[in-house]
C-alpha positions in Angstrom: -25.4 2.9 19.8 -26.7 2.5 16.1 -23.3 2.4 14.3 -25.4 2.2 10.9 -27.4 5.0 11.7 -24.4 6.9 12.7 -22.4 6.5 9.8 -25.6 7.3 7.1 -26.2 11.0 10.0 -24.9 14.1 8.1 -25.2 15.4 12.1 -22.8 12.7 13.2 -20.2 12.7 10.3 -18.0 14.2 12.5 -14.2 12.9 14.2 -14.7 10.1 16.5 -12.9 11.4 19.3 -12.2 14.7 18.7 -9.5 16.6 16.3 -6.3 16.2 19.0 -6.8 11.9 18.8 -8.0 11.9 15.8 -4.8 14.1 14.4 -2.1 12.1 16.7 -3.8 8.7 15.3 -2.9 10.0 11.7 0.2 11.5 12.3 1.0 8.3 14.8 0.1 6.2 12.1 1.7 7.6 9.0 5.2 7.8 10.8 5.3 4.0 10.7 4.0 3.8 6.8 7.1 5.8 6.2 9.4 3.5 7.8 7.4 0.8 6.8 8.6 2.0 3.3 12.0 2.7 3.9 12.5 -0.6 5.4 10.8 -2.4 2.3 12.7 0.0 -0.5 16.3 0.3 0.7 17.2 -2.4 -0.9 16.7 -1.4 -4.4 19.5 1.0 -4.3 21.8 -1.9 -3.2 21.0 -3.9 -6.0 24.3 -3.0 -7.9 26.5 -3.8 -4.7 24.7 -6.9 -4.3 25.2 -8.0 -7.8 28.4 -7.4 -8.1 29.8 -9.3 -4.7 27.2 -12.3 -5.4 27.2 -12.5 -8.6 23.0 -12.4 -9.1 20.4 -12.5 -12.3 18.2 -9.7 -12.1 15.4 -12.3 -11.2 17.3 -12.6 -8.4 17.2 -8.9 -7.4 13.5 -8.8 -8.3 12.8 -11.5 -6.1 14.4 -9.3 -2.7 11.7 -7.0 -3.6 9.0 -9.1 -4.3 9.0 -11.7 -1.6 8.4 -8.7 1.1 5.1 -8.4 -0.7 4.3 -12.1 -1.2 4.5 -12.6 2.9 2.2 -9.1 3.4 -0.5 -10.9 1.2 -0.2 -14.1 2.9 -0.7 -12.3 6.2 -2.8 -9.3 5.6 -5.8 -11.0 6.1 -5.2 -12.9 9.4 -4.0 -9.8 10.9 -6.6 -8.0 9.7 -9.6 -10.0 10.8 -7.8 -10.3 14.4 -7.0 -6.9 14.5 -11.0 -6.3 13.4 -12.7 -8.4 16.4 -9.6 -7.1 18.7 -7.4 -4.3 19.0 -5.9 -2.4 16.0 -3.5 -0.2 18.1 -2.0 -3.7 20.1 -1.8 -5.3 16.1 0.2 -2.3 14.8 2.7 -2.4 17.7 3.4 -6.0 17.6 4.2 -5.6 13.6 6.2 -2.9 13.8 8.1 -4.0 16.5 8.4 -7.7 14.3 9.2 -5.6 10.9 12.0 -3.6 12.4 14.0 -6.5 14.3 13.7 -8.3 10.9 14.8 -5.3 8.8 18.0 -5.3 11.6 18.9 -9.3 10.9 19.7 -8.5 7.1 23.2 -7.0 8.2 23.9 -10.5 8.8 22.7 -12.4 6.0 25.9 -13.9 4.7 24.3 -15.5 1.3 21.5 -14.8 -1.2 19.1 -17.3 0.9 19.5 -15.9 4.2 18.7 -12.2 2.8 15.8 -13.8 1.2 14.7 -15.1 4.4 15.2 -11.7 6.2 13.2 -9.9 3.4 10.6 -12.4 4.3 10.2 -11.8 7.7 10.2 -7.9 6.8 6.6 -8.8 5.1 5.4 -10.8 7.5 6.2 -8.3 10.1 4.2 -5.7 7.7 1.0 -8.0 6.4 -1.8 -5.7 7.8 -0.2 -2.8 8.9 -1.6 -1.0 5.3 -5.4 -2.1 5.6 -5.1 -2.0 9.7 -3.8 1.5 9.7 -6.3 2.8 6.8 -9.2 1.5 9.1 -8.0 3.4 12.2 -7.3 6.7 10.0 -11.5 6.0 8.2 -13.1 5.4 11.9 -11.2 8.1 13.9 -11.9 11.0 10.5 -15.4 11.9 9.0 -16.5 10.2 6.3 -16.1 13.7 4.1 -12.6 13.9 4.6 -11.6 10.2 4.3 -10.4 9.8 1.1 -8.3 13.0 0.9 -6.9 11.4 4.5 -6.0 8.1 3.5 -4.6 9.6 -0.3 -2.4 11.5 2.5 -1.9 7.9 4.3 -0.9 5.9 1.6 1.4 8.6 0.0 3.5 8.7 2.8 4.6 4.9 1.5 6.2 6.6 -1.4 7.7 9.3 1.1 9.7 6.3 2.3 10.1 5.1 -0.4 12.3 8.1 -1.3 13.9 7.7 1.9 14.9 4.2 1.9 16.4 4.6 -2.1 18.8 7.5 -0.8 19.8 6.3 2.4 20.5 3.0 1.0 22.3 4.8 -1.9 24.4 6.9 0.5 25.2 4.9 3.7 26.5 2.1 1.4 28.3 4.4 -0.7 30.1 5.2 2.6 30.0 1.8 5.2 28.5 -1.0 2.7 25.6 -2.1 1.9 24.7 -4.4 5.2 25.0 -0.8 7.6 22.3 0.3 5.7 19.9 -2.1 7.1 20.9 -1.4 10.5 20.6 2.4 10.3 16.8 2.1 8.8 15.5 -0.7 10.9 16.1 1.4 14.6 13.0 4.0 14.1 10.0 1.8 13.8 11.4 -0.1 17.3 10.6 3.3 18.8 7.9 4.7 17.0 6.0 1.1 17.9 6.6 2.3 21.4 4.8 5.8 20.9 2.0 4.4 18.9 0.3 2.6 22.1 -0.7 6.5 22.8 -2.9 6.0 19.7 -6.7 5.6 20.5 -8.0 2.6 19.6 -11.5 2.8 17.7 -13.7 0.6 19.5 -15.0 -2.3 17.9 -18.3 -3.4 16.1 -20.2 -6.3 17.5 -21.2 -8.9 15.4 -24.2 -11.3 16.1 -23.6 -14.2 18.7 -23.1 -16.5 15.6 -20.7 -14.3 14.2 -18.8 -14.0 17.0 -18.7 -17.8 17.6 -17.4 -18.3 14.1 -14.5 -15.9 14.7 -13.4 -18.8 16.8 -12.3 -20.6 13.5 -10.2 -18.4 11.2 -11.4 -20.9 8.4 -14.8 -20.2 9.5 -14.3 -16.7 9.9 -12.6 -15.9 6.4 -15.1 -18.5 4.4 -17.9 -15.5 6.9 -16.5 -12.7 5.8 -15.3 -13.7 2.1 -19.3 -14.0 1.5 -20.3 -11.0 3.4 -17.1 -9.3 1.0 -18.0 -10.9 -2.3 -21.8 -9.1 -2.1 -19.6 -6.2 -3.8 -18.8 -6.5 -7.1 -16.9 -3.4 -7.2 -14.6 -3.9 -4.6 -13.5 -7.1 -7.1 -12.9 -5.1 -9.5 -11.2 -2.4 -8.0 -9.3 -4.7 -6.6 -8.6 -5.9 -10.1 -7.7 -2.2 -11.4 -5.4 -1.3 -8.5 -3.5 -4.1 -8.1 -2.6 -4.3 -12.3 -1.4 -0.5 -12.0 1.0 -1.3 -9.1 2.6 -3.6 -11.3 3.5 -0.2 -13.1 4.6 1.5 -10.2 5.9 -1.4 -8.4 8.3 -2.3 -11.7 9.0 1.4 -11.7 9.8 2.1 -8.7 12.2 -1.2 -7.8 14.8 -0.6 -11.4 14.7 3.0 -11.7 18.2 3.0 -9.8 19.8 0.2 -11.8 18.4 1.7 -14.8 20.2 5.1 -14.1 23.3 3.2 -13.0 23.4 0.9 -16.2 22.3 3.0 -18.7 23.0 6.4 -18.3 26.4 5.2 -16.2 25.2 6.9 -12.9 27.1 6.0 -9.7 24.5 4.3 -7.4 24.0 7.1 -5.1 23.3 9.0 -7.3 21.4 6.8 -9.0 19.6 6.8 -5.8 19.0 10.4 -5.4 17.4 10.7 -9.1 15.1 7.9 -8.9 14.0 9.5 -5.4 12.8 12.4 -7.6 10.3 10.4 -9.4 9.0 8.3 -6.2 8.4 11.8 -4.5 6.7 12.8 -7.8 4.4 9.9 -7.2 3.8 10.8 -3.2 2.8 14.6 -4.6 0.1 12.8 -7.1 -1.4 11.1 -5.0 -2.3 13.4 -2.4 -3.5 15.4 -5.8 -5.4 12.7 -7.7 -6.8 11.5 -4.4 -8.1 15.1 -3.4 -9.3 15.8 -7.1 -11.0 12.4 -7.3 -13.0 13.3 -3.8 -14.3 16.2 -5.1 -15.0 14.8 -8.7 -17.5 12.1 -6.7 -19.3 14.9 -4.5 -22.9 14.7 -7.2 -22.0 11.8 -9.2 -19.8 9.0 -7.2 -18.9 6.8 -10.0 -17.3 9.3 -11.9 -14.2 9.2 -9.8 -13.7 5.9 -11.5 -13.9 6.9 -14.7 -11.4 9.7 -14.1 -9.3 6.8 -12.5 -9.1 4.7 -15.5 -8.2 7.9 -17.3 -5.1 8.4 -15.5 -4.0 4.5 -15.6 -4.3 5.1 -18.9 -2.2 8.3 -19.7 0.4 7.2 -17.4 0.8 3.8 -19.6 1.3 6.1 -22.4 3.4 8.8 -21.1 6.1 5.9 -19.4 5.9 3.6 -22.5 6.9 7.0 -24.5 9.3 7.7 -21.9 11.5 4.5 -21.8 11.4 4.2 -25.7 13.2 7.3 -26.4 17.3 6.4 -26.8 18.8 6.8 -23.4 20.7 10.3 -24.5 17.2 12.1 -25.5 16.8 15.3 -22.7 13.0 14.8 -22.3 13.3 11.2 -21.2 13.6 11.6 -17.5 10.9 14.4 -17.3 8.5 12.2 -18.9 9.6 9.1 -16.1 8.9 12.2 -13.4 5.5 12.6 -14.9 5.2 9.4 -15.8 5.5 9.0 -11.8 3.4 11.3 -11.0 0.4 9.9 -12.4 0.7 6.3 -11.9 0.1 6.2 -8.1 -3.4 8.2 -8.8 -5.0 5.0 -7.4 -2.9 5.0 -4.1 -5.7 6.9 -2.0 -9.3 6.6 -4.0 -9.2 2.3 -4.3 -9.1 1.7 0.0 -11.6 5.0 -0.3 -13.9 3.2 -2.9 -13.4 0.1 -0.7 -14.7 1.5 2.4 -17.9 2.9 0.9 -19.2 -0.4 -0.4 -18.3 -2.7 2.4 -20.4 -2.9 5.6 -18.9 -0.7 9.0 -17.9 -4.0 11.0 -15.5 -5.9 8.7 -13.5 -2.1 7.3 -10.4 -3.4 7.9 -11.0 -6.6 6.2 -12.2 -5.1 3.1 -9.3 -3.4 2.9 -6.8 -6.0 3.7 -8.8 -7.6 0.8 -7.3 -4.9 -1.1 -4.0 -5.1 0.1 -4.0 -8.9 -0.3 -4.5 -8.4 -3.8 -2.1 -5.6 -4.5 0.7 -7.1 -2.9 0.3 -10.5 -4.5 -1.0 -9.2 -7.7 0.6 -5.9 -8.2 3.5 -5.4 -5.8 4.9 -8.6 -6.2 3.9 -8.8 -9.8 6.1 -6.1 -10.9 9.8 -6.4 -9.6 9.8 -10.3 -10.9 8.4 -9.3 -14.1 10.4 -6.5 -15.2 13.5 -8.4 -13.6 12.6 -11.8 -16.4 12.0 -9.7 -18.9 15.9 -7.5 -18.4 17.4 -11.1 -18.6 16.0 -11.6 -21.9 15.3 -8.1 -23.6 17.4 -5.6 -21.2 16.5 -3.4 -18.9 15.4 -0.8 -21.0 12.9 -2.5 -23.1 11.4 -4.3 -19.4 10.6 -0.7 -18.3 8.9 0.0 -21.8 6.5 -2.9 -21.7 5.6 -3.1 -18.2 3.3 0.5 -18.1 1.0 -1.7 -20.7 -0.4 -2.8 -17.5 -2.3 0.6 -16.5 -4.1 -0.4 -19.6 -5.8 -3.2 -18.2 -6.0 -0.9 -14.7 -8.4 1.2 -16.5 -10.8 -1.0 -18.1 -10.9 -2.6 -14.5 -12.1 0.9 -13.4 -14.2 1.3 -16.1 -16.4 -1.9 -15.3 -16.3 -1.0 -11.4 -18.2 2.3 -12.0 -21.2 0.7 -13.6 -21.7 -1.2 -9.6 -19.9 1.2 -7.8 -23.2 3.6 -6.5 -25.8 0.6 -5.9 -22.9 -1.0 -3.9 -22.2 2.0 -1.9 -26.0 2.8 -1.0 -26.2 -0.9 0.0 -23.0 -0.8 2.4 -24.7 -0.1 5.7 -27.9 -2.7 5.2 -27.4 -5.6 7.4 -25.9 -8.4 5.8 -26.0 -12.2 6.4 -24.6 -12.7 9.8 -24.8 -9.1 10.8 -26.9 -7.5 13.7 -29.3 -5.6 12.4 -28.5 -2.7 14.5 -24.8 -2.9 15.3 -23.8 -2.5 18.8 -20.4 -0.2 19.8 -18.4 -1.4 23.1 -18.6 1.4 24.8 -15.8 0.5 27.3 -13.6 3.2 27.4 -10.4 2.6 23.7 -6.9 1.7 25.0 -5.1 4.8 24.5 
């Protein structure tokens, strides 16, 4: 089968399997983006409990955050060019199984370091699952519907998100702060069971000397890194999405100790408000991802123009937002909307991705992305906003951080001027490539 010629056939743009797999697969593997979430974010609405009984700098606190996205980054891309030349489904139930068991050990940590540890493993457990999990949802959907599915995909991480700030909030309010580790890390142990149901997509063969250097994961990275770098959008998208997770990453991490601190809100409750503005952020962008689809039907690169436009407008509405005095009564709708348009690039960047890197290596572009948001942008912003409450406050950290959507959009802005040569040369075989790509036709694990 001509996998090129496939993907370029208006005929063929059709699911890969057929709805029922292709609607399991999605619903299969957005379950586990959720938990992957909760498990990541319940530990920002612990942060007051934790400073309190260890005594820790808001670097410190940062730093829980921020190491679960270091150890993604240094992952993603392993996992991601295994689970490329290998078996996505097998990949996602090892990490889940690995991210959940991890997510259990911190009810024992008995220090700052051993949490940090813990927190560790959590990433390591989750490096891939993102870009992994975006290619099974691209290959199994038509091409049409892709970004609008993977807007859906990726939202579901602030859906979590929500989760994992109120439940921590609550169940320590109630049982401490180390039961609420153990309460969120049992559902991905059994929703890794269910998701080797999940049909696997079945993999592109590479030329002989491809496939020899996939051998060598040096070889094989330094292979695809060149076959990657042809793209000069991806860069910068990769630039532009990772600078306006800082926003939402900063955001989303000291929203609860900013409630708590200065508006004097109890943590759960705390919890429960700042949930508000990550579910604000779920609803845009299933909303910015559908409107950007249909803004790139005639002219594709508009739809990053109209990204840097929102970068931009949510840098202005959350700086106006966190400089207003803490008693103003517009200030936490302007955070909402503030919210609700800085995850606009959540869906459309993997999207973009996808169109301008070639069929075989899908999941590797997009842990590329991932690599870069979690190192640059989720990482980025917890740490950042935590040094800059040590020394200004936490008020004035949350004012300057949203100046980074600025540089989001002019990231954008350069990306659209390649994005449309890129994309029409996506399917041409590239270095190393077959000319024709071949499809196993062996029947996908289910």
């Amino acid at each position: 089968m001509d996998l090129q010629a496939l993907e370029r056939s208006p005929a063929k743009d059709d699911y890969l399997f057929g709805r029922r797999p292709a609607w399991f697969a999605f619903g299969m593997t957005l379950a586990l983006m959720v938990f992957d979430y909760v498990d990541r974010q319940v530990i920002v609405s612990l942060f007051p409990y934790l400073k309190a009984e260890w005594q820790l700098s808001d670097r410190q606190l940062g730093a829980l955050v921020s190491i679960v996205s270091v150890t993604v980054a240094v992952g993603a891309l392993p996992i991601a060019l295994y689970a490329d030349r290998a078996s996505r489904v097998r990949s996602i139930v090892a990490m889940a199984g690995i991210w959940s068991l991890a997510t259990l050990s911190c009810m024992w940590a008995r220090g700052y370091a051993q949490l940090l540890a813990a927190r560790a493993f959590v990433g390591l457990g989750e490096a891939g699952y993102g870009s992994v999990g975006a290619a099974v949802i691209a290959s199994h959907f038509p091409s049409r519907m892709r970004g609008a599915m993977l807007a859906a995909f990726f939202a579901s991480a602030a859906v979590g998100s929500v989760l994992g700030v109120m439940l921590g909030g609550v169940i320590a309010a109630r049982w401490g702060w180390q039961a609420a580790f153990g309460v969120v890390g049992i559902p991905g142990l059994l929703l890794a069971l269910l998701y080797s149901r999940v049909r696997d997509y079945p993999t592109v063969a590479l030329d002989a000397a491809a496939e020899a250097r996939a051998k060598s994961l040096t070889a094989t990275v330094g292979h695809i890194a060149r076959l990657l770098a042809r793209t000069r959008t991806m860069l910068w998208v990769c630039a532009g999405a990772s600078a306006q997770l800082i926003v939402v990453s900063a955001l989303w991490s000291w929203l609860p100790s900013f409630l708590n601190r200065v508006h004097g809100v109890a943590p759960a409750q705390a919890g429960m408000q700042a949930a508000l503005v990550v579910l604000a952020g779920a609803a845009g962008a299933v909303v910015w991802g559908a409107l950007i689809d249909r803004v790139g039907l005639r002219r594709p690169r508009r739809k990053l123009a109209v990204l840097a436009l929102l970068c931009s407008t949510a840098t202005v509405v959350l700086v106006a937002a966190f400089s207003l005095p803490p008693a103003a009564p517009l200030q936490f709708a302007l955070i909402v909307l503030g919210g609700f348009l800085g995850t606009c690039t959540t869906g459309p960047a993997t999207a973009i991705v996808m169109d301008v890197v070639h069929p075989g290596v899908r999941a590797t572009g997009s842990s590329v992305l991932a690599l870069t948001q979690n190192l640059l942008g989720l990482a980025v912003g917890p740490v950042v906003a935590g040094v800059l409450s040590d020394v200004w406050g936490l008020q004035a950290a949350l004012t300057a951080t949203p100046l980074f959507g600025l540089l989001a959009g002019l990231a954008f802005v350069v990306a659209a001027r390649s994005y449309e040569a890129d994309k029409a040369r996506a399917n041409e075989p590239a270095e190393g490539m077959a000319a024709t790509a071949t499809v196993q036709v062996a029947t996908a694990p289910r």
